[in-house]
C-alpha positions as CSV (number, residue, x, y, z in Angstrom):
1,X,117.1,68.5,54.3
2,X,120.3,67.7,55.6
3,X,121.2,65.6,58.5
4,X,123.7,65.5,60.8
5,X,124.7,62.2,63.1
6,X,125.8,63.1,66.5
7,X,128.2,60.2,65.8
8,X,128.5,56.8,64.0
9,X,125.8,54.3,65.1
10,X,126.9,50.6,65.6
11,X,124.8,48.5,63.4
12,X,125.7,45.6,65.7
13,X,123.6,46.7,68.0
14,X,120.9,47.6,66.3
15,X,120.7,44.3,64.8
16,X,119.5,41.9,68.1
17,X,116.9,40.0,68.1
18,X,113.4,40.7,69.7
19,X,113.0,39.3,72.9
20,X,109.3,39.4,75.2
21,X,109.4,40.8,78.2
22,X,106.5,40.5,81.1
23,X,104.9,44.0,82.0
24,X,102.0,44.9,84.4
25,X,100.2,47.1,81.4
26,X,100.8,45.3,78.3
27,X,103.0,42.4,76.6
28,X,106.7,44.4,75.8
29,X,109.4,43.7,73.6
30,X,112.4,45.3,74.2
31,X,114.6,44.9,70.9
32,X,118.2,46.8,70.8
33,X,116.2,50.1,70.5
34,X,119.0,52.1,72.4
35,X,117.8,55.5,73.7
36,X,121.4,57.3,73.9
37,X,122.1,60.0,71.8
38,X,124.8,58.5,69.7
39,X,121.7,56.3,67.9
40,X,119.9,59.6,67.2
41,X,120.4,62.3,64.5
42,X,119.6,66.0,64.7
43,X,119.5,68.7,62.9
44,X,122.7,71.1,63.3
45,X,122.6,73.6,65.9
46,X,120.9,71.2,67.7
47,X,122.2,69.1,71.1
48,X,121.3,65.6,71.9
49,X,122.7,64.2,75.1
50,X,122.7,60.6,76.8
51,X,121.2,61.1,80.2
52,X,119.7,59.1,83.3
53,X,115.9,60.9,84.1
54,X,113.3,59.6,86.8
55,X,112.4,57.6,84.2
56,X,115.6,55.4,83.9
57,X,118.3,56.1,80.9
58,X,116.7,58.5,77.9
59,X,118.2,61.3,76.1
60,X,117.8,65.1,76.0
61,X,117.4,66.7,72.8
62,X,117.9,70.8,73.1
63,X,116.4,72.5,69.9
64,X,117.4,75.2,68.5
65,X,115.6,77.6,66.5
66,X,118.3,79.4,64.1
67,X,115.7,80.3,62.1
68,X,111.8,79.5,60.8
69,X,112.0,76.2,60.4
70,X,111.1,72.3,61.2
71,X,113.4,70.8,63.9
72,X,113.3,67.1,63.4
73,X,115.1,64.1,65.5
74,X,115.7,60.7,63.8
75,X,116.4,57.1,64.8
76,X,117.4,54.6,62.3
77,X,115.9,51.8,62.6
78,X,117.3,48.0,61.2
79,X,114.3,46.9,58.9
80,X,112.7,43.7,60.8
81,X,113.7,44.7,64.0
82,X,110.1,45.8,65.1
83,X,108.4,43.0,62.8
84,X,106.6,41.4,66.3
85,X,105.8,44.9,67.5
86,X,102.7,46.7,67.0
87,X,102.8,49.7,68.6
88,X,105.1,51.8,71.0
89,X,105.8,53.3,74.6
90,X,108.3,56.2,75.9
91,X,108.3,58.3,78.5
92,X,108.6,62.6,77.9
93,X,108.5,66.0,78.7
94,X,110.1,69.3,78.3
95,X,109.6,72.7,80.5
96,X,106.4,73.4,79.0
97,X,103.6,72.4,77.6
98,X,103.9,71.4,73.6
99,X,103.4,69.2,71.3
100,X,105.3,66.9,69.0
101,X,104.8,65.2,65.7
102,X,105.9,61.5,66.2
103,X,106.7,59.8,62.3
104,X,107.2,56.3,61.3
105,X,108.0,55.3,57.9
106,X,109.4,52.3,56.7
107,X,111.5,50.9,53.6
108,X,108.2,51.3,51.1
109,X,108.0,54.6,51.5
110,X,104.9,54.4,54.1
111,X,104.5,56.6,56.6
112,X,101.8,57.5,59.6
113,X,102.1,60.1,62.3
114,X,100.7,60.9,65.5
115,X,100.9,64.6,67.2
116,X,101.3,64.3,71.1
117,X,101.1,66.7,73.7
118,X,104.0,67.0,76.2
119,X,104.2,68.1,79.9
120,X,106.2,69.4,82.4
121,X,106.0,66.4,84.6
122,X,106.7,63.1,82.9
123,X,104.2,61.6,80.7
124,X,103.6,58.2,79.0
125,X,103.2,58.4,75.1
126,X,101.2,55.3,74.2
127,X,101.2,54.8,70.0
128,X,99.6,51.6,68.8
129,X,100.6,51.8,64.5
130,X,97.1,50.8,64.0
131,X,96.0,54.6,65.7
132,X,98.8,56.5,63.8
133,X,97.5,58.7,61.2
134,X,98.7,57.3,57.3
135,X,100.0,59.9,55.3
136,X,99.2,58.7,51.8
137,X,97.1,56.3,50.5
138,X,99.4,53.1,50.8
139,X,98.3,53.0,54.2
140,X,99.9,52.2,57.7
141,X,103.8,51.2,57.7
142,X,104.6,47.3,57.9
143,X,106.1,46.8,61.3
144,X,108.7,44.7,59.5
145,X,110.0,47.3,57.5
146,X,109.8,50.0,59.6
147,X,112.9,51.6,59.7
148,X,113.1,55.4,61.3
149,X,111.2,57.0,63.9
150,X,111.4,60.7,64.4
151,X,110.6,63.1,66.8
152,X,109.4,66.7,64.2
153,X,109.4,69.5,66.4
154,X,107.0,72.7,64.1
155,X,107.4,75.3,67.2
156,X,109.9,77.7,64.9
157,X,107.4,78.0,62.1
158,X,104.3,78.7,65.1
159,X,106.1,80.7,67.2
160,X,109.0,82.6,65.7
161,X,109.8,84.2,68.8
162,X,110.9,80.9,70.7
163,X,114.9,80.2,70.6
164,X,115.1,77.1,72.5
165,X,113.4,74.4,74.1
166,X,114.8,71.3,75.8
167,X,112.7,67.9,75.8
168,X,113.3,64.7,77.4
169,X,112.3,61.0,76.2
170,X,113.3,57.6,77.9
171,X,112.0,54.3,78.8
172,X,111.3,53.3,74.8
173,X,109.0,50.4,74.5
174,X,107.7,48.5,71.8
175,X,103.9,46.4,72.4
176,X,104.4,42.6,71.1
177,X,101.8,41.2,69.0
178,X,101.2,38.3,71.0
């Protein structure tokens, strides 16, 4: 499947180190995860847009549905950047109610997935890696060699009659170890 970049990501910032920071719910890292659209690639055809939600800075990916098939949404991620990270947060929703395939594989080949229901209002996605779903028998992906995350959207192949839909993510956490 081929892949199109929205535009050239800068390694530099992908490369920063992971730093702790205090939260009410849960110990946070926030490593240079960037959730802008220039970090993301889509499929062509579709949009992915830098905006500012409710929610603070996030993107909005519109999908489009040319024809029956799997719209996915990838973000690259420098292998050991998430190594003191187990488990992830964001922020979504779209105009109405569906669901989402969230993937994480890492330089081995490993990979695990999670399907999660989105809203109209905004909703918090929690993914521990531990609770994502292997796919394969090597097991769960090694924090510290994950490196892409992607959003798989399925709704062309269920529902053929669809042409669009527009869904929002921000506020991209990661849960420390510690």
């Amino acid at each position: 499947m081929m892949m199109k970049k929205s535009l050239i990501a800068l390694s530099g910032l992908l490369a920063a180190n992971v730093a702790p920071v205090e939260s009410a719910s849960f110990a946070e890292v926030r490593p240079a995860f960037s959730v802008r659209a220039e970090m993301f690639r889509a499929l062509p055809g579709d949009r992915v847009e830098t905006v500012v939600t409710e929610m603070g800075q996030g993107i909005r990916w519109d999908v489009r549905y040319p024809q029956r098939e799997t719209r996915q949404l990838v973000k690259t991620v420098s292998p050991g950047l998430l190594k003191r990270t187990c488990g992830m947060e964001f922020s979504a929703r779209t105009r109405s109610h569906h669901q989402l395939l969230v993937l994480v594989q890492d330089t081995l080949g490993r990979r695990a997935q999670e399907i999660v229901n989105l809203e109209r209002d905004w909703s918090t996605i929690e993914l521990p890696y531990d609770m994502l779903n292997p796919r394969g028998e090597d097991g769960h992906p090694d924090p510290e060699r994950i490196c892409s995350i992607s959003l798989v959207d399925f709704s062309a192949s269920l529902q053929p009659q669809k042409k669009s839909r527009s869904i929002w993510v921000s506020d991209w956490k990661f849960r420390s170890v510690e």
